[in-house]
C-alpha positions as CSV (number, residue, x, y, z in Angstrom):
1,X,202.6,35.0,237.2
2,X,204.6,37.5,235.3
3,X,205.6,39.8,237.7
4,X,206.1,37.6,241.4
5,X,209.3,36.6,241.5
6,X,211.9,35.3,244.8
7,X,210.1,34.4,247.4
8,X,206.9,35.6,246.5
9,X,206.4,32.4,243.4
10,X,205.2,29.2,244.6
11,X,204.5,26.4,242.7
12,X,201.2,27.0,241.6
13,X,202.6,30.6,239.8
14,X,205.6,28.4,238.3
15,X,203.0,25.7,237.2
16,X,201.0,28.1,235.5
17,X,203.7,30.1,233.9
18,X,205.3,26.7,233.0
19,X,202.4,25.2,231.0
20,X,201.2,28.1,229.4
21,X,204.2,29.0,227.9
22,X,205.6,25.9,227.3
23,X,202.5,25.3,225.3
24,X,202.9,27.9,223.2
25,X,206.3,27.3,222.5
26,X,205.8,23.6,221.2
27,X,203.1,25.4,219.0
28,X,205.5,27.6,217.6
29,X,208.2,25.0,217.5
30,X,206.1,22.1,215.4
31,X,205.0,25.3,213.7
32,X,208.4,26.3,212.3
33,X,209.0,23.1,211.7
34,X,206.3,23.0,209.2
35,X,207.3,26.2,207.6
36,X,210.6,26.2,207.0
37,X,212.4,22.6,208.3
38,X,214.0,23.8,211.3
39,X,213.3,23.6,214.9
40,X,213.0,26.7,216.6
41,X,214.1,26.1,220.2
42,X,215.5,22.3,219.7
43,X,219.5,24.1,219.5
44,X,220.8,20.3,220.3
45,X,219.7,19.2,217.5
46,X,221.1,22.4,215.4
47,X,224.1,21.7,217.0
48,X,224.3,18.1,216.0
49,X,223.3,19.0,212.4
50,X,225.8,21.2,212.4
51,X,228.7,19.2,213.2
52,X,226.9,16.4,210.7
53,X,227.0,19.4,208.3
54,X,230.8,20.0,208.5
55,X,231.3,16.4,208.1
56,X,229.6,15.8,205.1
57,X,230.5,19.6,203.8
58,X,227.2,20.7,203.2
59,X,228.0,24.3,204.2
60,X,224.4,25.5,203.7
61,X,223.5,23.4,206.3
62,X,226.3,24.4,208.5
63,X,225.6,27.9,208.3
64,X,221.8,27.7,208.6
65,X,222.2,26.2,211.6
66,X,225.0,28.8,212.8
67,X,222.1,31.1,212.3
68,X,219.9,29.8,213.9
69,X,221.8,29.3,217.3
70,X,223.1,32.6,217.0
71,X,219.4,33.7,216.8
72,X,218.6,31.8,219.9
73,X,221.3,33.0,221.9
74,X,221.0,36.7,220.6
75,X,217.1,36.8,222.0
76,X,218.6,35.0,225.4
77,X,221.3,38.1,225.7
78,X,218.6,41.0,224.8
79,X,215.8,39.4,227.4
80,X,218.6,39.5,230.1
81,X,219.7,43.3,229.0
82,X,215.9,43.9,229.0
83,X,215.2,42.5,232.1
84,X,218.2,43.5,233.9
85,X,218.0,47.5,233.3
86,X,214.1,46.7,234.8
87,X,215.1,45.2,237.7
88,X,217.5,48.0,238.4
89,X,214.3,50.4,237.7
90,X,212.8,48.1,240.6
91,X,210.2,46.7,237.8
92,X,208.9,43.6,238.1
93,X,206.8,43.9,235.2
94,X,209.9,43.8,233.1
95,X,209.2,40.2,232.6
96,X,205.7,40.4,231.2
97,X,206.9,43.5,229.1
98,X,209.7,41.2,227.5
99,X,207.0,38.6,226.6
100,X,204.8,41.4,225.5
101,X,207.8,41.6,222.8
102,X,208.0,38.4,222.0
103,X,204.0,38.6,221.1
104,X,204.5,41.8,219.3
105,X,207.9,40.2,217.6
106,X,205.6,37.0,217.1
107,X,202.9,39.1,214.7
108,X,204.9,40.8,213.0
109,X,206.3,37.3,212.0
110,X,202.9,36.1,211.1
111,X,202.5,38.9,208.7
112,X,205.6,38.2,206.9
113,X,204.5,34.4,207.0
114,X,201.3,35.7,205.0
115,X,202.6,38.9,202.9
116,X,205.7,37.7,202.0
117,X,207.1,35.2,199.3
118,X,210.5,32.9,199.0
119,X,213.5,33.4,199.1
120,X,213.0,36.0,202.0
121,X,210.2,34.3,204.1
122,X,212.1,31.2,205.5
123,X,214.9,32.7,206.6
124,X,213.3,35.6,208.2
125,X,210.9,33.1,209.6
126,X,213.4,30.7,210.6
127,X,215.7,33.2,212.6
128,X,212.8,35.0,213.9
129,X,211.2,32.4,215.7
130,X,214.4,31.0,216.8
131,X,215.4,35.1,218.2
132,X,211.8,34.6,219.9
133,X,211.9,31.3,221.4
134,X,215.5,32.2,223.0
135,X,214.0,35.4,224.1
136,X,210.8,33.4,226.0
137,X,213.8,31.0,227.8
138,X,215.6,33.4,229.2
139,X,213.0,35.6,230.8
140,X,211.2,32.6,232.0
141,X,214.6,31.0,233.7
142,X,215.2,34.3,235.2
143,X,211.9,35.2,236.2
144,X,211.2,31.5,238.0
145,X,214.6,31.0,239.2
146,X,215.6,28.3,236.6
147,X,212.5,26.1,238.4
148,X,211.1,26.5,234.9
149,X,212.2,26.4,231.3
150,X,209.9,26.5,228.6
151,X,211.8,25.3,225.1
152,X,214.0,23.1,226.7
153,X,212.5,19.7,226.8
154,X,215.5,17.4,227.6
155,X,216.4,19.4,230.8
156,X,212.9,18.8,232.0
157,X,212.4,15.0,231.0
158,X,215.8,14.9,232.8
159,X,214.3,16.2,235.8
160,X,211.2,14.3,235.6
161,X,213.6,10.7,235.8
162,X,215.5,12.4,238.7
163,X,212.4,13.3,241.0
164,X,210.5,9.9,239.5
165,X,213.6,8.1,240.9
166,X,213.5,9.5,244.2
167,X,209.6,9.3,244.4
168,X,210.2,5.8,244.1
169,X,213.1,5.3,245.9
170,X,210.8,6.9,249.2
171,X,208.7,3.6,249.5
172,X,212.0,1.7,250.2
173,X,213.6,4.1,251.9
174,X,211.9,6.2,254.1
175,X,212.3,10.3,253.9
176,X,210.9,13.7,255.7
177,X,207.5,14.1,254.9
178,X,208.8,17.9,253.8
179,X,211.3,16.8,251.7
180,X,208.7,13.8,249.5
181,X,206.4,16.5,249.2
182,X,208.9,19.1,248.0
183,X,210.1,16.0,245.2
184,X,206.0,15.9,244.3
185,X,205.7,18.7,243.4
186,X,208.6,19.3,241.4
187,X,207.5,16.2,239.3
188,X,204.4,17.4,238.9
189,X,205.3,20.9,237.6
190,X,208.4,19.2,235.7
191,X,205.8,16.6,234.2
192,X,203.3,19.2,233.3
193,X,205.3,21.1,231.4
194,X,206.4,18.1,229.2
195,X,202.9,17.4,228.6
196,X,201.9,21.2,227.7
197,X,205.1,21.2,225.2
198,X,204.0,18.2,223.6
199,X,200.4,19.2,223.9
200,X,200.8,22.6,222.2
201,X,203.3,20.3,219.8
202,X,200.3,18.6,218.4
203,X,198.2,21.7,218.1
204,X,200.7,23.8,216.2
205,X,201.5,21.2,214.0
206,X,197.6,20.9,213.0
207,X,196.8,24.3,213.3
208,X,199.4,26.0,211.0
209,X,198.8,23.5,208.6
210,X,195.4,24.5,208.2
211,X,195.6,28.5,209.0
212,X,199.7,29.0,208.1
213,X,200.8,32.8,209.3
214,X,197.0,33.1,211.2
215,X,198.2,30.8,213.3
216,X,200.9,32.4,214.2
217,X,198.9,35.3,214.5
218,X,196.5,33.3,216.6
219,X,199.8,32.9,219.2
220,X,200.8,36.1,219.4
221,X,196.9,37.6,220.4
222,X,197.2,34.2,223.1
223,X,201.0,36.1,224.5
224,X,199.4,39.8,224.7
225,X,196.6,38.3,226.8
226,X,199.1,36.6,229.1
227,X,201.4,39.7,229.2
228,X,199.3,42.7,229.2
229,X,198.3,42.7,233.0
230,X,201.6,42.2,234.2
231,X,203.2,44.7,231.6
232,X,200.8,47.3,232.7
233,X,201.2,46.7,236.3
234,X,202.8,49.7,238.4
235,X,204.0,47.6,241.2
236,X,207.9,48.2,242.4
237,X,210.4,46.1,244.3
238,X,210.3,46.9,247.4
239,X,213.5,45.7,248.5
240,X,216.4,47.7,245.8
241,X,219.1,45.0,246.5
242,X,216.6,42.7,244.4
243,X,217.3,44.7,241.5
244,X,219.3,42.0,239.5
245,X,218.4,38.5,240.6
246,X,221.4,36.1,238.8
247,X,220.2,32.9,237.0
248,X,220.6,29.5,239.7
249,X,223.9,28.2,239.8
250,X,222.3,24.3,238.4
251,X,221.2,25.9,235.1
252,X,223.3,24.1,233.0
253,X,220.1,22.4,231.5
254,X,220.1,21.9,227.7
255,X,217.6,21.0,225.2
């Protein structure tokens, strides 16, 4: 599910990639929450406290939040570098290597969660996880075509109303059998990932409460195993003029 990409994905691959991920990342989400008061992949709600934050001049808050957005975008820009120099390399398994990262990035995070004390902890945990979870978007959007996002929850409840609406609107008004089961199965993979977000949500929040940095620990074992046989896999593109696939043209979702 890390390495088929074009053509090749279908929605069972993108279902799959979808929940998985997405799971982890509302772990890691509810879990950041927990350790330091910021969400690590919710940037809408950054941005808003920002703007709150200049308002009400409470410039810690305004450049907390500047960090963390930077963060996010800064591991959206290096996933793209990453997995556009493999592409041109004719590597598929780019993608998997670049959540390989993330896992590896992801432990090392846990370690400082365990080893290391305020003031340096939250805001290398903060940053970090944000760095991570914009790292995890971007190869995912890429990798699926922008079919899939994994951190950004209002595109896909978004998309879930849209394809709800015109499951519904079929029974009135009769469409191509093609095209009702085309909107099916987008609201199922849309609707699944919501429900693996919110899933891995609840278990992140209860987990790291319990275990802290293990947890996180925990995660990042749960990435490698996801990554590792797509990382280590020697297959090529056959087709060089694949070698940089640009993001959709709709990907304008935001969380």
């Amino acid at each position: 599910m890390l390495v088929r990409e074009g053509t090749e994905r279908n929605a069972v691959i993108d279902r799959h990639l979808g929940c998985s991920l997405a799971a982890i990342a509302g772990a890691v989400n509810a879990a950041g929450f927990l350790a330091v008061g910021y969400y690590s992949a919710n940037m809408t709600g950054n941005v808003s406290a920002l703007a709150s934050g200049l308002h009400e001049d409470r410039i810690g808050t305004v450049l907390s939040c500047c960090g963390l957005i930077l963060s996010f975008v800064t591991g959206a820009v290096l996933s793209t570098l990453l997995v556009n120099a493999g592409r041109r390399r004719c590597l598929p398994s780019i993608y998997a290597r670049s959540i390989l990262l993330e896992a590896c990035l992801l432990g090392l995070l846990g370690t400082i969660d365990l080893l290391v004390s305020d003031p340096v902890r939250s805001p290398m945990l903060a940053y970090g996880l944000s760095f991570l979870m914009g790292l995890q978007n971007a190869t995912v959007t890429r990798i699926s075509g922008a079919r899939v996002r994994t951190t950004h929850m209002t595109g896909m409840l978004t998309d879930v109303g849209l394809e709800l609406a015109d499951w519904l609107d079929a029974f009135f008004h009769p469409v191509d059998p093609v095209q009702r089961a085309a909107t099916c199965e987008r609201l199922g993979l849309h609707t699944a990932i919501v429900l693996s977000f919110t899933v891995g949500g609840i278990a992140g929040a209860f987990l790291y409460g319990w275990w802290s940095g293990f947890f996180l620990l925990l995660v990042a074992g749960l990435l490698t195993c996801l990554a590792l046989p797509g990382a280590l896999s020697r297959e090529q593109v056959v087709d060089p003029t694949m070698a940089l696939i640009p993001h959709a043209s709709g990907s304008t979702k935001q969380n």
